[in-house]
C-alpha positions in Angstrom: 64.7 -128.5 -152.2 63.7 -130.0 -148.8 63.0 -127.8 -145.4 64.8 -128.2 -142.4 61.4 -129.2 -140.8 61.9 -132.5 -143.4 65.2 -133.4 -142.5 64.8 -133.3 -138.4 65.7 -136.6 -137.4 62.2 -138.0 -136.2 63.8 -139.9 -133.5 66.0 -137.1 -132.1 63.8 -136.4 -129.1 63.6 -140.2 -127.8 67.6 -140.3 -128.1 68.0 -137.1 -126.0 65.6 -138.3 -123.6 67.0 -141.9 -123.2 70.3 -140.5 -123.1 68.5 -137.7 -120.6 67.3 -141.2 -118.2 70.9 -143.1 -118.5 72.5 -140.2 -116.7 70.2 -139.7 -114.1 70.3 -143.6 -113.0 73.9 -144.0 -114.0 74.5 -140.7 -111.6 73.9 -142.4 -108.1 76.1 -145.3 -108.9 78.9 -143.4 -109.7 78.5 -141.6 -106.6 77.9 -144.3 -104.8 81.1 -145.8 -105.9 83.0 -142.9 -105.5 84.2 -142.6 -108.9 86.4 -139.6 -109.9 88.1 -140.0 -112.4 89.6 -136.1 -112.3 92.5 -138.5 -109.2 94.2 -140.0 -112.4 95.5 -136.6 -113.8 96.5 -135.3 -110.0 100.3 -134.6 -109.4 100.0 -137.4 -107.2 99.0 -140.1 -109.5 100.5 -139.1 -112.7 103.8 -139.2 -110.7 103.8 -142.8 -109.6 102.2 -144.0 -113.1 104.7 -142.3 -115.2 107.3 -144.1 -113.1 105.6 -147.5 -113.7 104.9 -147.4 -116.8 108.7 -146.1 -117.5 109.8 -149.0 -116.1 108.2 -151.4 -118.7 110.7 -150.3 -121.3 112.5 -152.4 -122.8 110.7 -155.8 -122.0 113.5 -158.0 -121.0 114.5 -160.4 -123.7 117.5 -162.9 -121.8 117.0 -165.7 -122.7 116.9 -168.0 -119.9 114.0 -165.7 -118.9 112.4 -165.7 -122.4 112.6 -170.1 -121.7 111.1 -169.8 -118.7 108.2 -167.5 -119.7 107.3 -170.0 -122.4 107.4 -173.0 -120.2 104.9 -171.2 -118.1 102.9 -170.2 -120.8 102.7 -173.6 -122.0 101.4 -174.3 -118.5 99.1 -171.3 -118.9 97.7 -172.5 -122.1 97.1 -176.4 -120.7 95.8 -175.1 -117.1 93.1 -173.4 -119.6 92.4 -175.9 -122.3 92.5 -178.6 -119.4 89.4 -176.7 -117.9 87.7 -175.9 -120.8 88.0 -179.7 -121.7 86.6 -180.9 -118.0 83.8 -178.0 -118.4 82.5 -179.3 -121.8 82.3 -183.0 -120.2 79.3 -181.5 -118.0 78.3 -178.7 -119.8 77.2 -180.3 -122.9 74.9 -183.0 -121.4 73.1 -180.2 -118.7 73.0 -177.7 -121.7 71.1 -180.6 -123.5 68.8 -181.2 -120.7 67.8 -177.0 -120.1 66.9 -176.9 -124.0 63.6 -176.9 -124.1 63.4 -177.8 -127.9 64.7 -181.4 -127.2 61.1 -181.8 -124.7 59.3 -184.8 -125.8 56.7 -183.8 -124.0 56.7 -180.8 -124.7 55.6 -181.2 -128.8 52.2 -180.8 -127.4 53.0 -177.5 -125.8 53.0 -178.5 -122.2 56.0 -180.0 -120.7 55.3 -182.6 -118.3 55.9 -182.3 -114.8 59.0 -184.6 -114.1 60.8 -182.6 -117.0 60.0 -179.3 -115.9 61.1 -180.2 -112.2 64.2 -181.6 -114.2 64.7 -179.1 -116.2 64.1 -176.5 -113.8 66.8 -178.2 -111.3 69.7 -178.5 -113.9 69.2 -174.3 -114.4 69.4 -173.5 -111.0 73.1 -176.1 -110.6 74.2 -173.8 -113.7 73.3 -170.8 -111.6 75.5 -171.5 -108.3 78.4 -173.0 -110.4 78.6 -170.0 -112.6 77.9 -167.1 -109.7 80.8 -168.0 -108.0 84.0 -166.6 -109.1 86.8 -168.8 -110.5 89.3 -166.8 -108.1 87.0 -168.0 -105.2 86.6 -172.0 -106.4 91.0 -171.6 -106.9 90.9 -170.5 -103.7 88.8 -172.9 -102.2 91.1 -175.8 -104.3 94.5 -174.3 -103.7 93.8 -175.6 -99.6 92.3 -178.8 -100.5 94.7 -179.8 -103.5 97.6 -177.5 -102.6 99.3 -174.6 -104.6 100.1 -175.3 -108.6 97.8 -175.6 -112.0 95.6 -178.5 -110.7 93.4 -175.9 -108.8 93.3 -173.6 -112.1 92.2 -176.5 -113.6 89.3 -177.5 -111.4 88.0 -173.6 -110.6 87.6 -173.0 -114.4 86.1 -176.1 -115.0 83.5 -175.3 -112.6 82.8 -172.0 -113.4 82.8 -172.5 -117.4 80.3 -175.5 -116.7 77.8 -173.1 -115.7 78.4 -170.5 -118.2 78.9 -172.9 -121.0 75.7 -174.8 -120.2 73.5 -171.6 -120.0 74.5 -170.5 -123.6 75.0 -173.6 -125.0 71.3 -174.1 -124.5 70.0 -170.1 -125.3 71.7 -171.0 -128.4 69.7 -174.4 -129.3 66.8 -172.9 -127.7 67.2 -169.9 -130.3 67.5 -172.4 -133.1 64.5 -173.0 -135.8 62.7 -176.0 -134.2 61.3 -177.5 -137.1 63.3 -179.9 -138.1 64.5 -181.1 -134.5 60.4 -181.1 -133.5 60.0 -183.2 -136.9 62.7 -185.5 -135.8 61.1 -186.5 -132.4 57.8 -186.8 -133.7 59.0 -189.0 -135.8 60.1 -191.9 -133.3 64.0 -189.7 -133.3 65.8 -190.1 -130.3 67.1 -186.9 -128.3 70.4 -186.8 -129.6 69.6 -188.0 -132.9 67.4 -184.6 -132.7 70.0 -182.8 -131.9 72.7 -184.3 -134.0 70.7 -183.8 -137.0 68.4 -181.3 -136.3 70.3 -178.8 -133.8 73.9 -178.8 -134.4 74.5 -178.1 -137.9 72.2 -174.8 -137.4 74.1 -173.8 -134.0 77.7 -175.3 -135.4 79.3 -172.2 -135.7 77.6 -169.9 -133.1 78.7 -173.0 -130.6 82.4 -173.1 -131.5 82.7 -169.5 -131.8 81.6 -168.9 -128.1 83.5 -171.7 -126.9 86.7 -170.8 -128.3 86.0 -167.1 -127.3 85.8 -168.9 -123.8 88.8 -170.7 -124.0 90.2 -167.2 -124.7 88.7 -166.1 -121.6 90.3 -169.1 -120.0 93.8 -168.1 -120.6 92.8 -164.8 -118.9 91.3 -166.3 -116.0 94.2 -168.2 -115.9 96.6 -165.2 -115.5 94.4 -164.1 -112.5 94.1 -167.6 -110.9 98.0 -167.5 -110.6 98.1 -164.5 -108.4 96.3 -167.0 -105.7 99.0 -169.5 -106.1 97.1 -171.6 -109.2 100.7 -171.7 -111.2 101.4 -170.5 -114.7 102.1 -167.5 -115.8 100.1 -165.4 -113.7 102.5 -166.6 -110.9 105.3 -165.2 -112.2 104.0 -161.8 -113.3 102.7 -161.7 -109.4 106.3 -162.2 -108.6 107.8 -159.6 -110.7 105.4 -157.5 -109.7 105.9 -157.6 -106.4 110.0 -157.1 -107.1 108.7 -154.0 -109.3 110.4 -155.6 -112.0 108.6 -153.9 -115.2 110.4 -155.2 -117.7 109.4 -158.6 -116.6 105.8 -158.0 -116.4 106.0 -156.3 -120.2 107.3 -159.4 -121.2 104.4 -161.3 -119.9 102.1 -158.8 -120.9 102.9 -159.2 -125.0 102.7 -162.8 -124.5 99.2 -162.6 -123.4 98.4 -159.9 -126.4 99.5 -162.7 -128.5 97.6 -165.5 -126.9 94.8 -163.4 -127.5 95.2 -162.8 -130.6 96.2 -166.1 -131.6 92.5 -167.6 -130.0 90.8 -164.6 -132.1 92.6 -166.2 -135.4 91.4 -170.0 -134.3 87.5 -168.8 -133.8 87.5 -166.6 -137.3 89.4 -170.0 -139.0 86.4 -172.4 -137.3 83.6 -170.2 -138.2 85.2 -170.0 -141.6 85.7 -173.7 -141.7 81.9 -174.4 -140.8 80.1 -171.6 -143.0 
């Protein structure tokens, strides 16, 4: 029979005293944001959000509305896939030029200096088109190209090229070198390397993350409408305004099943490719 002594979790005391340091630095930002959470159970808020909420139920189901939520989902889904499409165009190529891996010069464990500056250069474009906000960039579009999808299109596609380029090369950066290092030393060009040394590792941890992008897309989307981008996000903006709940639950279970329908296409690709 063992002693309590022997079944004390040796790691007990660093857990209580990690969880001990998270409060104390999570503490000031809370405060500093003036988060209480204690205002959603008041008699002033639980009024109001009982009365929204009521107003979801039913979802209305006419059909001339039901047609013209799908048209605009359609739009939704194309405003999305459009800027995912225009995103890979530049995102593949930089991604490919950030990977470190794919370095001639650097198989003899110093990169040289005009692909260092290069490579250095292409990181920091990813960095400014992915730290500013799609909403921003449709904002910026919607007054040069006027209201509707074509400024979706373009604010995603900027914004997606920077985050699809910086994972897109973590991920061939976190790929086994050999074989891509055994390519180039063997005369291989760079995207031989990659076609047959990178990409069938990285296959399926690439097309996961970009369809879970393209996922994010269709959300981005929904926002990007409230600025006049089109789609469906336009219309829920609209019916929200109107306080027309049963409109905006409509919407709502069309997005759950957009969702849910890109969460089925990234488990059938990985599938497909494993």
């Amino acid at each position: 029979m063992s002693s309590p002594k022997s079944r004390r979790d040796p790691a007990f005391l660093g857990r209580v005293f990690w969880i001990a340091v998270t409060a104390v630095l999570l503490w000031p930002m809370l405060v500093l944001t003036e988060f209480k959470i204690w205002t959603l159970f008041s008699a002033e808020s639980l009024k109001p959000t009982l009365k929204f909420l009521v107003d979801f139920f039913p979802p209305k189901l006419e059909p001339e509305f039901l047609l013209m939520v799908a048209r605009e989902t359609w739009r939704t889904v194309a405003m999305a896939t459009a800027g995912i499409a225009l995103a890979l165009v530049f995102a593949i190529p930089l991604s490919l030029m950030t990977a470190r891996v794919l370095s001639v010069s650097g198989l003899a464990g110093r990169m040289g200096i005009g692909s260092a500056v290069c490579r250095t250069a292409v990181r920091w474009l990813l960095i400014v088109l992915r730290s500013v906000p799609e909403l921003i960039w449709a904002l910026v579009f919607v007054r040069v190209v006027g209201l509707g999808p074509t400024a979706g299109v373009l604010a995603i596609a900027l914004t997606y090229t920077g985050m699809l380029g910086k994972v897109y090369g973590e991920i061939l950066e976190s790929s086994d070198p050999a074989v891509t290092h055994s390519l180039l030393r063997n005369g291989a060009g760079r995207l031989q390397a990659f076609f047959y040394g990178l990409l069938p590792q990285s296959a399926a941890e690439l097309t996961s993350y970009t369809v879970y992008r393209w996922e994010c897309a269709i959300r981005s989307s929904a926002v990007l409408g409230f600025v006049g981008a089109g789609g469906l996000g336009q219309q829920m903006d609209a019916s929200m305004k109107m306080f027309n709940g049963s409109e905006v639950a409509t919407m709502l279970i069309v997005f759950f099943f957009l969702v849910w329908l890109a969460d089925q296409a990234s488990h059938a690709f990985r599938k497909a490719l494993s």
